[in-house]
C-alpha positions in Angstrom: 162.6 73.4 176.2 159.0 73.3 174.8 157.6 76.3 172.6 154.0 76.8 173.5 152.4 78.3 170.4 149.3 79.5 169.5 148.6 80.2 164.9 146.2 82.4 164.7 145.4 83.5 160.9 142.1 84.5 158.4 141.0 81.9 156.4 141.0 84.8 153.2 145.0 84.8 154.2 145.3 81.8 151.7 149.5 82.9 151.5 149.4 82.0 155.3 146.9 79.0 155.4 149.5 76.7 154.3 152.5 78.1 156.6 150.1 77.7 160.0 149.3 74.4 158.6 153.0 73.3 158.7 153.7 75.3 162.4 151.0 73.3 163.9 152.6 70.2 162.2 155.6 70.7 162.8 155.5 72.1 166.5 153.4 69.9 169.1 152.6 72.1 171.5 151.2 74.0 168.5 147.3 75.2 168.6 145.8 76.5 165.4 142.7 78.9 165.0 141.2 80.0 161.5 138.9 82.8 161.9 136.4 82.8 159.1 135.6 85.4 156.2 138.9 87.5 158.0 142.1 88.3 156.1 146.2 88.8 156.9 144.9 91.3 159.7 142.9 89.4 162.0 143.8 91.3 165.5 142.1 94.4 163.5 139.5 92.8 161.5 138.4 90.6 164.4 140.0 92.5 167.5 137.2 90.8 170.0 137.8 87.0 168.3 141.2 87.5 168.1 141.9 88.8 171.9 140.0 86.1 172.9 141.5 83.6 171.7 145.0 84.8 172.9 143.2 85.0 176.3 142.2 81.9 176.3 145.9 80.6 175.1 147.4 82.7 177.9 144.7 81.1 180.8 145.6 77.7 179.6 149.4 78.2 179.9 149.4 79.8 183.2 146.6 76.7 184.6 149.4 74.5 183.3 146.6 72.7 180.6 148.1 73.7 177.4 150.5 71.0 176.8 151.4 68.7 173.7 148.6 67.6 171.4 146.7 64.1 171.2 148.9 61.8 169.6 145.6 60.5 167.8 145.1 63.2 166.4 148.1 63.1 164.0 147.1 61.3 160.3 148.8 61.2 157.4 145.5 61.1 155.8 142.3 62.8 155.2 140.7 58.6 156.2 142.3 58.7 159.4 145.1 57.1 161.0 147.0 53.8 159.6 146.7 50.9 161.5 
């Protein structure tokens, strides 16, 4: 079975930045979105970016179009991928 995630975190959560970092490495179904200038509490910081974004997650799951990401995307490097 596939987990279909969505990390949703603050980029002032800096205890959580590296955690969502390693979810959305480590799962690869796993979609990531940083919220600027927003702490631990985004859904009440941000309540309209952050219910959006879960709408939008939600939408893509039921249409079927949230799937595994672009193997190309994957680097173990800031340079790019290894040849």
């Amino acid at each position: 079975m596939c987990v279909l995630a969505l990390i949703v975190t603050g980029d002032e959560d800096e205890p959580c930045l590296e955690p969502a970092l390693l979810m959305k490495r480590a799962i690869p179904t796993a979609g990531l979105r940083v919220a600027p200038r927003t702490g631990h509490t985004i859904n009440l910081e941000e309540p309209e970016a952050f219910n959006r974004a879960v709408f939008e997650f939600l939408t893509l799951v039921e249409q079927g179009r949230w799937g595994e990401r672009d193997p190309c995307s994957v680097s173990d490097s800031v340079l790019g991928r290894k040849e």
